[in-house]
C-alpha positions in Angstrom: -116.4 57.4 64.0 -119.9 57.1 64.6 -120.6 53.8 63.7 -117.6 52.5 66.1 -118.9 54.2 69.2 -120.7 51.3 70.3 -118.1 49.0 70.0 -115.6 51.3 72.1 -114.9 50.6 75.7 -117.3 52.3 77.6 -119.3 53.6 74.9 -123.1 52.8 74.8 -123.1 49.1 74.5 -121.1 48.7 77.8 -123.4 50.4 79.4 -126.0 48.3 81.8 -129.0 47.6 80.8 -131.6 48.8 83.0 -135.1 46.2 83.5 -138.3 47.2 81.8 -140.9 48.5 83.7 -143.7 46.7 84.9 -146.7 47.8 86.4 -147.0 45.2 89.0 -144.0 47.4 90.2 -146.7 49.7 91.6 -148.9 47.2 92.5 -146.1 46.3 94.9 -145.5 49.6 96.1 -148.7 50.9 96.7 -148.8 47.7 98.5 -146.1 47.8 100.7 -147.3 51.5 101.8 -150.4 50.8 102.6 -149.0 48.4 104.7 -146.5 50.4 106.2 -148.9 53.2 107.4 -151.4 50.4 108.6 -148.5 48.8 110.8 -145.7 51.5 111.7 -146.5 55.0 113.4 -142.8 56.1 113.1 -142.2 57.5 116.1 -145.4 59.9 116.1 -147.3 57.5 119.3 -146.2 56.8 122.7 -143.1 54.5 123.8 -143.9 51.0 124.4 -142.0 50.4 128.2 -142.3 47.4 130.3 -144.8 46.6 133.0 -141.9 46.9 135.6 -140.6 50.0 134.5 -144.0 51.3 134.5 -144.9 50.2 138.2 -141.0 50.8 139.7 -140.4 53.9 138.0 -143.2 55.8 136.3 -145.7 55.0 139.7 -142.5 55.8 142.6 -141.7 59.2 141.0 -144.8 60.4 140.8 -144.5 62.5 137.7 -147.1 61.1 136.0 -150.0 63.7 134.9 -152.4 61.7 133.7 -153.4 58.0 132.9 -155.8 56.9 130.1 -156.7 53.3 129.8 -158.1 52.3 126.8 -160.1 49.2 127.8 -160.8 47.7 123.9 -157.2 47.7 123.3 -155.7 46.7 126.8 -153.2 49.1 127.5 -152.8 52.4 129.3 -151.2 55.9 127.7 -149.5 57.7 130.4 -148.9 61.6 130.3 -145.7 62.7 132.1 -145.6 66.4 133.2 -143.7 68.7 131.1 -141.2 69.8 133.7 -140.3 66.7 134.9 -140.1 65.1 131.0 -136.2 65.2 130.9 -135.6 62.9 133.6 -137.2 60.0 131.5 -135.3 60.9 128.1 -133.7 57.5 129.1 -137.2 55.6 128.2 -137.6 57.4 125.1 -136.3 56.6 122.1 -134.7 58.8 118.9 -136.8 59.1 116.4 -137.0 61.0 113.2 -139.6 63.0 114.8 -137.4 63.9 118.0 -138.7 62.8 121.1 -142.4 63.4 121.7 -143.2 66.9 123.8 -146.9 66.5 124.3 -148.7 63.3 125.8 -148.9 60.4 125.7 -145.3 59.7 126.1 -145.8 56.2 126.9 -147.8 52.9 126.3 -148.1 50.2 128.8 -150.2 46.8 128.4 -151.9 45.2 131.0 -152.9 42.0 132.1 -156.1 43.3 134.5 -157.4 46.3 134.7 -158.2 45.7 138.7 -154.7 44.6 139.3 -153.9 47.7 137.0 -156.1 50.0 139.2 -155.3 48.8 142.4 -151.4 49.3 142.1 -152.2 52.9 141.3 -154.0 53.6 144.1 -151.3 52.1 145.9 -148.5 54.3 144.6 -150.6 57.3 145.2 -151.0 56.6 148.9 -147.2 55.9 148.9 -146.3 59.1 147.1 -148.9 61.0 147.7 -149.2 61.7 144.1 -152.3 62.6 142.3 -153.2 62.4 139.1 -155.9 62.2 136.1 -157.5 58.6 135.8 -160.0 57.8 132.9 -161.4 54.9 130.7 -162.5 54.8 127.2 -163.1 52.7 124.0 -161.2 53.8 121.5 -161.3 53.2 117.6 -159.2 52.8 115.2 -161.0 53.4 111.8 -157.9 53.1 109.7 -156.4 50.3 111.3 -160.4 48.8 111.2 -160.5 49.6 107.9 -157.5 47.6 106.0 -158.3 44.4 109.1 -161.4 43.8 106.8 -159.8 45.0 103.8 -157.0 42.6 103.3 -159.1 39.4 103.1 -160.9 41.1 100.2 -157.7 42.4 98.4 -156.7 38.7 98.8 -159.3 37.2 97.5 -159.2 39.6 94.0 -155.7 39.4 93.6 -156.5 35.4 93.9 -158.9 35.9 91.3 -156.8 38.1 88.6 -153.8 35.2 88.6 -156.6 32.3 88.3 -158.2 34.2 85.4 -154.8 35.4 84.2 -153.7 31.7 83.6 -156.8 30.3 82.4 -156.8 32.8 79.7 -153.5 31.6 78.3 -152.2 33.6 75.6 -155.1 35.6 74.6 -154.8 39.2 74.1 -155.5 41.7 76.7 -154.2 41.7 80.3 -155.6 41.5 84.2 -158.9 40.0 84.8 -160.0 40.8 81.0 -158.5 37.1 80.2 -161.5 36.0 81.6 -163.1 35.9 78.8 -160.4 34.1 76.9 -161.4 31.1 78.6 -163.0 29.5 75.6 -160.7 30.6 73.0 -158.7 28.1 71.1 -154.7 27.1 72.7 -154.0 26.3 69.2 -150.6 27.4 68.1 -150.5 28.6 64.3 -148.0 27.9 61.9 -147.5 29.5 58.3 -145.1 30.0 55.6 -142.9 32.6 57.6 -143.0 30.5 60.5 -139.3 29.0 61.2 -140.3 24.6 60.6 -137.3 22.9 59.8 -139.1 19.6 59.1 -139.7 18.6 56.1 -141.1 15.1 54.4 -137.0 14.5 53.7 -136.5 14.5 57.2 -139.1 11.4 58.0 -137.1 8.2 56.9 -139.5 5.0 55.9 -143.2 5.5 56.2 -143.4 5.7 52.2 -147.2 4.9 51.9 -148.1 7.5 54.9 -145.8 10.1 53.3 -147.4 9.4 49.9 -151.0 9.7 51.4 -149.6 13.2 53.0 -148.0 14.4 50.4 -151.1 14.1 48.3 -152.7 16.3 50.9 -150.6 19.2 51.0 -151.1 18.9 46.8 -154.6 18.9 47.6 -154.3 22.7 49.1 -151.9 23.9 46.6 -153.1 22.9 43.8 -156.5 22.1 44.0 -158.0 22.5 41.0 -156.0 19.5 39.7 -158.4 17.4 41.5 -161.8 19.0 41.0 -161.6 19.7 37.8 -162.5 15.9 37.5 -165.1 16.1 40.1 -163.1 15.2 43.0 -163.2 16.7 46.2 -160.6 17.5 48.7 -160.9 14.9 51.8 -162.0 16.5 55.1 -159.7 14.5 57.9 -156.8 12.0 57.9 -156.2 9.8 60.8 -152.4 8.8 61.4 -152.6 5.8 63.6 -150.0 3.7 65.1 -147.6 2.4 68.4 -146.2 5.3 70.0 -142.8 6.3 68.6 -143.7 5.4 65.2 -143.3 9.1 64.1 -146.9 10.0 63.6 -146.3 13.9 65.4 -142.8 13.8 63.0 -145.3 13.9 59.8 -147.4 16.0 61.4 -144.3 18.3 61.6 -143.5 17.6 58.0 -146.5 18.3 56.7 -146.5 21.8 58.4 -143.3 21.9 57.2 -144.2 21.7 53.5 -147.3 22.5 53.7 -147.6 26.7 52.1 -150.4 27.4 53.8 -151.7 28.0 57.6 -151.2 25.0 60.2 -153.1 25.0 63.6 -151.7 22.4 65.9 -153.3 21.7 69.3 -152.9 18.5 71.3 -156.3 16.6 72.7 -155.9 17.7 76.4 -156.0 21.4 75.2 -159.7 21.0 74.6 -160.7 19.8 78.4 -160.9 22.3 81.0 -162.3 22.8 84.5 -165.1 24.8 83.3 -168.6 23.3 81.8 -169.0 24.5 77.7 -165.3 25.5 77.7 -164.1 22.5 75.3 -166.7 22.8 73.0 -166.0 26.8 73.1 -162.6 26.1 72.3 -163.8 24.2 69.3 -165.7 26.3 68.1 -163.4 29.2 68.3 -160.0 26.8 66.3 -162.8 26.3 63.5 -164.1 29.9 63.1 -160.2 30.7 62.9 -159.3 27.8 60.4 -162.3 29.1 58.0 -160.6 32.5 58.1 -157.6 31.2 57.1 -158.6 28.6 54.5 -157.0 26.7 52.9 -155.7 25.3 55.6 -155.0 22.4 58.0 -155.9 21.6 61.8 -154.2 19.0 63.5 -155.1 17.4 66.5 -152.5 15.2 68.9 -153.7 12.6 70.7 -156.9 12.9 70.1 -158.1 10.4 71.9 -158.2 12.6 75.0 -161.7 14.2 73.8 -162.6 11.5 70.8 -163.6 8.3 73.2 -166.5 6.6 72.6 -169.6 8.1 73.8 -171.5 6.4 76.5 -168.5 4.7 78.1 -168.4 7.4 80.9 -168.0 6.2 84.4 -170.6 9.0 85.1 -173.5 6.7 84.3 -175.4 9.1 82.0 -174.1 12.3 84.2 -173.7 15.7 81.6 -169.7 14.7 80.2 -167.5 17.7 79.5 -165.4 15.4 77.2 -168.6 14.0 75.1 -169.6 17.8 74.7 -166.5 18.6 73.0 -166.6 15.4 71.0 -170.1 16.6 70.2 -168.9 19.5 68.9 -165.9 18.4 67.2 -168.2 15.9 65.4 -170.8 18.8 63.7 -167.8 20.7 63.1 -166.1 18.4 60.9 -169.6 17.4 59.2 -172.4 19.3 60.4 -174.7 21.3 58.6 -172.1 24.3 57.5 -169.8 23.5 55.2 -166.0 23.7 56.0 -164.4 24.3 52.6 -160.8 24.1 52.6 -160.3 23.2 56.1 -158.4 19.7 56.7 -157.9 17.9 59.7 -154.9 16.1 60.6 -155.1 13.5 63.8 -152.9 11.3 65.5 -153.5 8.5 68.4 -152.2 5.2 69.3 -155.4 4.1 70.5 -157.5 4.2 67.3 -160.0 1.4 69.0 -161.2 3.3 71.8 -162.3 6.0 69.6 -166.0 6.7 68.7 -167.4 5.4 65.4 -169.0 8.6 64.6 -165.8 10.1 64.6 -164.2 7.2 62.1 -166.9 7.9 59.2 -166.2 8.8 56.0 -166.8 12.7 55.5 -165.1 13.0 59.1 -161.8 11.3 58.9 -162.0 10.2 55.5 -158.3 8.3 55.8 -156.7 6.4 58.6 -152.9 6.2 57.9 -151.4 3.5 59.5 -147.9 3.9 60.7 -146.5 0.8 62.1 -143.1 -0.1 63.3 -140.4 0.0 60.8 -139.4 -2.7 58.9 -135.5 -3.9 57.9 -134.9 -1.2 54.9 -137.1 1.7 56.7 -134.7 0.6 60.3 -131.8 1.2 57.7 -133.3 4.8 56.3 -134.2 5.6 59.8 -130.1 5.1 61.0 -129.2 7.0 58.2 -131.1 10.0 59.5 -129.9 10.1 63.1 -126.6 8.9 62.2 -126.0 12.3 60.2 -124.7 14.1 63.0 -122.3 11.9 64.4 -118.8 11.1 64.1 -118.5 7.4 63.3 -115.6 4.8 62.8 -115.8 3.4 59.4 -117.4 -0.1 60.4 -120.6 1.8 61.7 -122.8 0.3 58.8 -126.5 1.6 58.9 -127.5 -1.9 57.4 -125.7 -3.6 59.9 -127.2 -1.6 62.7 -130.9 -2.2 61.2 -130.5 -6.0 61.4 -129.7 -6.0 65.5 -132.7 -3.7 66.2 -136.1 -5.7 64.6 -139.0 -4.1 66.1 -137.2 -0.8 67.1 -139.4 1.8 66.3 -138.3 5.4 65.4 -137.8 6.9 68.5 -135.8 3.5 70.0 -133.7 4.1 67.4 -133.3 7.5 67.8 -132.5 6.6 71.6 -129.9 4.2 70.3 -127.8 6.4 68.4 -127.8 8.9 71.5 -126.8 6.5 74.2 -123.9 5.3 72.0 -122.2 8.8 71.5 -123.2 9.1 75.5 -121.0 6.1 75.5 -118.7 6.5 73.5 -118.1 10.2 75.7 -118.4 8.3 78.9 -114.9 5.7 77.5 -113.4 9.4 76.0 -113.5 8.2 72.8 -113.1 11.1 69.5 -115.6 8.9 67.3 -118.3 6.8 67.9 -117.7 3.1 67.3 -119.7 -0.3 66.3 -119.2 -1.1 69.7 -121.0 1.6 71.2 -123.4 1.2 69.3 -124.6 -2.9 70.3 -123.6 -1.8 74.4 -127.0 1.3 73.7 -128.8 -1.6 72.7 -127.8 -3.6 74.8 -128.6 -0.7 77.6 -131.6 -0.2 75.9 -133.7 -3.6 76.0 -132.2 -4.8 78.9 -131.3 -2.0 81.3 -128.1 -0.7 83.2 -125.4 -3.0 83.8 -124.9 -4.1 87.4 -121.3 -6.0 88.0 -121.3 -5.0 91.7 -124.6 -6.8 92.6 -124.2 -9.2 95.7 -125.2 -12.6 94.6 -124.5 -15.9 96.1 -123.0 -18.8 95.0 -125.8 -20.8 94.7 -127.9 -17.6 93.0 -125.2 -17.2 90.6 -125.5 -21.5 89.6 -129.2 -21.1 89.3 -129.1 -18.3 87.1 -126.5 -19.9 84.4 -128.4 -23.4 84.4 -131.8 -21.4 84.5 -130.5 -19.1 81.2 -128.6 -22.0 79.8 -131.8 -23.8 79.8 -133.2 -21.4 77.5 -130.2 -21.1 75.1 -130.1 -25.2 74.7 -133.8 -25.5 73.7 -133.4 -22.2 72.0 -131.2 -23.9 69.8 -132.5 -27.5 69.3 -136.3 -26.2 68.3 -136.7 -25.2 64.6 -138.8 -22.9 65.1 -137.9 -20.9 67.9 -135.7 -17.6 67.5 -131.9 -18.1 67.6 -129.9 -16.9 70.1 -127.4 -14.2 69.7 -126.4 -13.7 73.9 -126.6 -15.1 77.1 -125.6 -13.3 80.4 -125.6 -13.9 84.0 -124.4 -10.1 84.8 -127.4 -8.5 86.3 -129.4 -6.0 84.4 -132.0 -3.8 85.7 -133.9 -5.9 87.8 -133.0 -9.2 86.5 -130.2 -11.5 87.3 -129.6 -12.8 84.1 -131.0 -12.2 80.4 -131.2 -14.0 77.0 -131.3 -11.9 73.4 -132.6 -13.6 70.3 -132.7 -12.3 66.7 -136.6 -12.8 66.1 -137.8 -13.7 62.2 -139.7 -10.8 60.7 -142.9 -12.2 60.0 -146.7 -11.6 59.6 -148.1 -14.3 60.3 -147.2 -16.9 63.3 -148.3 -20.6 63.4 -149.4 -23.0 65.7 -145.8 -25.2 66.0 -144.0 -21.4 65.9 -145.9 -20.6 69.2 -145.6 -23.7 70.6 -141.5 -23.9 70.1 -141.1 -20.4 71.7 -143.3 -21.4 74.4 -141.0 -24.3 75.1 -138.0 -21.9 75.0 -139.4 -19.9 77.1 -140.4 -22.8 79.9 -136.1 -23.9 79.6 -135.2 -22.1 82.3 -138.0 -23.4 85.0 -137.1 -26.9 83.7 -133.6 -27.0 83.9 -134.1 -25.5 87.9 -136.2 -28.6 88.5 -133.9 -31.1 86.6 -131.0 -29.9 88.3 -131.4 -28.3 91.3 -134.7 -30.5 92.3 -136.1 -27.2 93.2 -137.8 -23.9 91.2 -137.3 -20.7 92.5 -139.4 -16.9 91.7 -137.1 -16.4 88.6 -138.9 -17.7 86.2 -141.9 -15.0 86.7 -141.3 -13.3 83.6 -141.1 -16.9 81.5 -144.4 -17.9 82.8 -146.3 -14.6 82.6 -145.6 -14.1 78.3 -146.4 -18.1 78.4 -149.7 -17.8 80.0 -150.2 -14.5 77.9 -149.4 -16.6 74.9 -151.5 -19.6 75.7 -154.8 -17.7 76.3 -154.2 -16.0 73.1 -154.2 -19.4 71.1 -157.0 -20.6 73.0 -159.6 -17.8 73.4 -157.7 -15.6 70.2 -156.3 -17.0 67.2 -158.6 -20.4 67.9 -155.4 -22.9 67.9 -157.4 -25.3 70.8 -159.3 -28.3 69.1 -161.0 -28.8 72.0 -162.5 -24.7 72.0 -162.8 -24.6 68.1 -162.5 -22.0 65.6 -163.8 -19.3 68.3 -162.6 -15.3 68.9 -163.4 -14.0 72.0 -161.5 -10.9 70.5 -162.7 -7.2 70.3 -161.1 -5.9 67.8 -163.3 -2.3 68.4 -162.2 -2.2 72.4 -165.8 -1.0 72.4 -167.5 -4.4 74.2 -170.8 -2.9 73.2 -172.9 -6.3 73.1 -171.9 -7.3 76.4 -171.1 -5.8 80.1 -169.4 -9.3 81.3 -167.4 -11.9 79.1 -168.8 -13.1 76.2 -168.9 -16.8 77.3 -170.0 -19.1 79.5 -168.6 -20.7 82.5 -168.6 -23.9 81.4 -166.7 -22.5 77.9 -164.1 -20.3 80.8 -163.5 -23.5 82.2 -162.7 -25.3 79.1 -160.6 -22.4 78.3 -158.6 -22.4 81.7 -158.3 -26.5 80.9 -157.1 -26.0 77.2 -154.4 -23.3 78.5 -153.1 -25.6 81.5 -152.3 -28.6 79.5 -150.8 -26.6 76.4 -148.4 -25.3 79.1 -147.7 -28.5 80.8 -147.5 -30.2 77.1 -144.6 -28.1 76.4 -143.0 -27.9 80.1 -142.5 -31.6 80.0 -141.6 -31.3 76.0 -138.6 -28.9 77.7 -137.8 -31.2 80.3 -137.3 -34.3 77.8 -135.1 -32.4 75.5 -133.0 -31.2 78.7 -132.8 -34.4 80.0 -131.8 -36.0 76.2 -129.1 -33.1 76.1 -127.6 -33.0 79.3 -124.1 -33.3 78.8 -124.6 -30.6 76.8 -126.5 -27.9 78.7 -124.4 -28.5 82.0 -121.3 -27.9 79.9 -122.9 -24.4 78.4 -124.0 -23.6 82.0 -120.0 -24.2 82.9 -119.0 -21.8 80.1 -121.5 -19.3 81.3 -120.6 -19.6 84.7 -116.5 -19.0 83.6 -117.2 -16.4 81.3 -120.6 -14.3 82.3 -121.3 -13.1 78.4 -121.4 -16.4 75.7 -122.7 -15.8 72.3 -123.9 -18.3 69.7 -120.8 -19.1 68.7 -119.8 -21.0 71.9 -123.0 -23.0 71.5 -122.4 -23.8 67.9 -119.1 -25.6 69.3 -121.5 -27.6 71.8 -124.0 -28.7 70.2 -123.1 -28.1 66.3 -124.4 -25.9 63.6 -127.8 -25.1 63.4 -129.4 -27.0 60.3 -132.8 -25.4 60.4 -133.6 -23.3 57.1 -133.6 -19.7 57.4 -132.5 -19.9 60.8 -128.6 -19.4 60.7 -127.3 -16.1 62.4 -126.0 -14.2 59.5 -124.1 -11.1 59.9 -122.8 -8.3 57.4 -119.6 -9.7 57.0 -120.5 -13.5 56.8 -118.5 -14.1 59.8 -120.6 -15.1 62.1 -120.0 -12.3 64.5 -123.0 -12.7 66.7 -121.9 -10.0 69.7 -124.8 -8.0 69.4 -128.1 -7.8 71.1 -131.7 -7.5 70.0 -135.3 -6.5 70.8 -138.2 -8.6 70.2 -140.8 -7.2 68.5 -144.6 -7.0 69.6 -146.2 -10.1 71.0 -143.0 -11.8 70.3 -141.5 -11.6 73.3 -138.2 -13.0 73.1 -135.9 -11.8 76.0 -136.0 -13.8 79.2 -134.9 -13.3 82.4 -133.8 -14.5 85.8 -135.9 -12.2 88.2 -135.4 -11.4 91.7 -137.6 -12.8 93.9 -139.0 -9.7 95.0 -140.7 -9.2 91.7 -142.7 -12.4 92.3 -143.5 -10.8 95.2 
């Protein structure tokens, strides 16, 4: 039957397909001829011979007719006579032409013509041969031609790709994308285009899906709003840490959204060439007006939106304020953009310029922050869809051992435990799994083989045993969950806490995690008599932390109630600090004797609870990995409110890791001494 040829062997289907043609096909032929007949005279010119067989054989039989030297060129043409020709049938070579019947038969170079001269003379004495002799220029107007021709051909060819590229995927071909240049790179979206996001598909973010989804309303229905007067806001500004999910509800909202989507990322705009950003501008908004209703959104838009004025340039003409200039009366200028809204996303909201943050420009900044507890446990549930779990893979579980995971960390968490789970060739993916991605996650690849000494190895468990003790004893510093000497990443040996979800932090909370953190460096000096480069990363978030009380939150009774903070990024009052020296001073005093206050605090407790600590070092030493509870059976059940290690089950199974969140830093390690370095 017909409709069964193709599927027969040999019938149509089987047969190759052949390449489509393409015209730079040609170009390459055309090429390579034009080449060929400038380099190749297949067989039509005189044989090259050698010097020697020139002067030994041509010269000593005198059969030569006639000589020509062509001066320009360096070489000679010599003419054998036609009687004597077969004799040197030897010399010259098959062709597709057949050997050569009239002169020149042959081509000799030359290093002087004098030499050259004088050892024909010489031969014709010897032989008494004679012979024509003559000089001349010659030129070669062909070959001339494509010598100065090739540089040019290069030089346009150069220019067609440049142009070709810069004109991205505007229509026409050659050097007509020249004048693409300054069209928009936006990529369009509509309601036949193939999104498979959707605002089911972004777990949390409840208020920023409820400001978005109040938008896309806004173009499908509008007249719900203005039939009260209302009017459809111009701009909405997601803001947030990166991996929050800002681009996700981007996607969502083109997703849902029945209308057309442009989407075009910040760096789009900027471009080698001077007017080409605010071109580009131009050109997405004269599109987006055609196509209203509709929505714009910009990624990273800080790449254009900066502040003004902040230029390195000193006052030089700035591409990137051009196009901010432009971006800015497009938004709100003096044409109206009816039905045209404008989506943006950054992470660095306080670099932007304030003309940019008005209202009628970006009439709504949607904050979205890291996830909380129940948005970590909506978040699981979406990437935990496609894999095959044990049955004691809870999402609620896996939500408590990840505060201040954001989207994508979790997202990376769920991936490196199937990769796990494959690696151990495992058929499910098991609670396990899951706390070693985390675990791989915060504090990088396990190291087991690492060479460390004896007395490295002792330092590290009293220096993270340190930390676990005062850890524990302080009310208000986070509880442990781990403590490892195995080397991870570029540390020797790590600490994980579980951190309290909180807003707000006080003075005595700072304080006890400051003292936590300085364990380590006091237990090297308490026991070893000596302090070593491991400690870098304690004193580093301590110093962080202590300048931030001081010269921050105003936590120093000796500075006052004083912010030296700038909130705006934007330092526009000042070019230098915005104190004095005599207040840095006082700053730098405040900051020292907060962190010797709570290094000797460390020290006292360490020295109160030795027994103690020496016998968690000893555990740590036998066992590599203790959890808290090994130092509940040392030094008793914590008795601090809120601050017991509760698990799902009520078990205390503590065997899981966690990240710290923000300025929070709770991980601390034992680093090389390199990194001091």
């Amino acid at each position: 039957m017909a409709n069964e040829k193709p599927n027969m062997p040999g019938g149509e289907s089987n047969k190759p397909k052949l390449p489509k043609f393409n015209l730079y096909w040609a170009y390459a032929l055309i090429a390579a001829a034009l080449i060929a007949v400038s380099t190749f005279d297949f067989g039509q010119g005189p044989h090259d011979i050698s010097y020697t067989q020139f002067k030994e054989r041509l010269l000593q039989e005198g059969d030569i007719e006639k000589i020509t030297v062509i001066r320009n060129e360096g070489v000679a043409e010599i003419t054998i006579k036609s009687e004597q020709l077969d004799k040197y049938k030897d010399l010259i070579k098959e062709t597709l032409s057949g050997p050569q019947e009239e002169g020149p038969h042959f081509k000799v170079k030359y290093l002087s013509e004098e030499d050259f001269t004088r050892h024909i003379e010489a031969a014709q004495k010897e032989t008494g041969s004679t012979f024509d002799y003559s000089n001349e220029d010659r030129t070669n107007f062909f070959g001339d031609f494509f010598a100065y021709m090739w540089p040019l051909l290069f030089i346009v060819v150069l220019w067609i790709f440049i142009f070709r590229r810069m004109g991205g995927q505007g229509g026409g071909g050659g050097a007509g994308n020249i004048f693409n240049v300054g069209k928009s790179r936006a990529k369009m979206f509509d309601k036949e285009s193939s999104i498979n996001v959707n605002f089911t598909d972004v777990a949390g973010l409840v208020e920023a899906k409820v400001e978005l989804e109040e938008i896309v309303e806004f173009l499908k229905r509008p007249e719900k709003y203005t039939e009260l007067g209302g009017k459809i806001p111009k701009g909405a500004l997601l803001v947030g840490p990166p991996g929050t999910g800002k681009t996700l509800l981007a996607k969502a909202v083109a997703g849902e959204a029945n209308v057309p989507f442009f989407n075009m990322s910040g760096s789009d705009f900027v471009e080698m060439f001077v007017g080409v950003g605010a071109s580009r501008v131009r050109d997405l908004f004269k599109k987006a007006k055609e196509k209203a209703p509709c929505i714009i959104f910009i990624d990273e838009i800080d790449a254009i939106g900066r502040a003004r004025g902040k230029s390195p340039n000193m006052g030089a003409n700035d591409e990137r304020e051009n196009t901010l200039n432009q971006l800015l009366t497009e938004m709100d200028g003096f044409a109206t953009n009816s039905g045209v809204i404008i989506l943006a996303a950054t992470n660095r909201a306080d670099i932007l310029d304030r003309a940019l943050m008005r209202a009628g420009r970006f009439d709504r900044q949607i904050h979205v922050e890291l996830p909380d507890l129940i948005e970590r446990k909506a978040i699981f549930e979406v990437h935990l869809r496609p894999l095959r779990l044990a049955e004691d893979v809870k999402s609620d579980f896996l939500a408590k051992q990840t505060p201040g995971f954001s989207g994508a960390d979790i997202a990376n968490v769920c991936n490196e435990a199937a990769l796990i789970a494959a690696r151990k060739n495992k058929k499910i993916v098991e609670k396990d799994d899951f706390l070693d991605a985390v675990d791989r996650i915060v504090g990088g690849l396990e190291k087991k083989n690492k060479i460390i000494s004896k007395d490295e190895r002792n330092a590290v468990a009293y220096h993270e045993a340190g930390h676990a003790t005062i850890s524990w004893l302080l009310e208000y510093a986070h509880p442990l969950v781990k403590v490892t000497i195995v080397p991870r990443g570029k540390a020797l040996g790590a600490a994980w806490y579980l951190p309290e979800e909180r807003q707000l932090t006080t003075t005595q909370q700072i304080l006890d995690e400051m003292c936590s953190a300085l364990g380590g460096r006091a237990a090297e000096e308490i026991i070893f008599g000596r302090i070593s480069t491991g400690a870098l990363n304690d004193l580093e978030k301590v110093t962080k932390q202590a300048y931030a009380m001081v010269s921050y939150f105003g936590m120093s009774d000796e500075v006052g109630n004083i912010s030296f903070y700038d909130s705006s990024g934007q330092s526009e009052y000042s070019f230098n600090k915005p104190y004095s020296e005599k207040t840095a001073e006082l700053i730098d005093q405040e900051v020292a004797r907060i962190i010797d206050e709570q290094y000797q605090r460390a020290k006292k407790i360490l020295v109160e609870n030795h027994e103690q600590h020496s016998q968690l070092a000893e555990r740590l030493l036998e066992k590599e990995v203790i959890f808290s509870e090994d130092l509940e059976k040392i030094f008793g059940r914590r008795l601090f409110k809120g601050h017991f290690i509760q698990e799902e089950n009520g078990n205390g199974d503590n065997q899981s890791d966690e990240k710290s969140e923000d300025n929070d830093v709770s991980s601390s390690s034992m680093t090389e001494a390199k990194k001091d370095e």
